[in-house]
Residue, then its C-alpha position, 0 to 999 in steps of 0.5 A: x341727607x336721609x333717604x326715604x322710600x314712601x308708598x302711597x295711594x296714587x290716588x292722593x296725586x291723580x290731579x298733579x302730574x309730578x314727575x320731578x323728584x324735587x317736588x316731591x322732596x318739596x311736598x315731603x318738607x312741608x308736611x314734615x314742617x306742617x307737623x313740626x308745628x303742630x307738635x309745638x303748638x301743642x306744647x304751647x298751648x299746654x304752656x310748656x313754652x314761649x311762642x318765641x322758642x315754639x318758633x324756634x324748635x319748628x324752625x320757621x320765625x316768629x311772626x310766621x308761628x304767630x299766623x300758625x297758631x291763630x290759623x290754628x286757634x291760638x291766640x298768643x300771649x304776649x308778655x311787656x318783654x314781647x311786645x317791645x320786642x315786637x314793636x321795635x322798643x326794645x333796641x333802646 
């Protein structure tokens, strides 16, 4: 495990009393994970990948990529092969 010391305006915390450094480590995760994604889908979009391996290199699945990237603007395409996959016919 990576140690990090961060400074930060206080400010950004004055309405959460956070005193436990899992929470921290908790919110450092997200943003990290948050920016992950969004890297990606910037690949995506320039179409250098598929959302299956844009998912993968941000770690999180498939279906919670979809929701990103529509969060986001991106309307994902969807090849035969992704569709089957995606209703279950693919295991047949």
């Amino acid at each position: 495990m990576s140690k990090v010391t961060i400074d930060f305006d206080e400010e950004l915390l004055k309405d959460f009393h956070i005193k436990d450094e899992s929470v921290i480590r908790h919110i450092f995760e997200l943003g990290l994970t948050q920016l992950k994604i969004d890297q990606v889908l910037r690949l995506y979009r320039q179409g250098g990948m598929s959302i299956g391996y844009a998912a993968q290199l941000a770690g999180i699945p498939k279906q919670e990529m979809f929701r990103e990237a529509r969060v986001r603007g991106i309307e994902p395409s969807f090849s035969e092969q992704t569709l089957r996959e995606e209703l279950g016919m693919d295991q047949q």
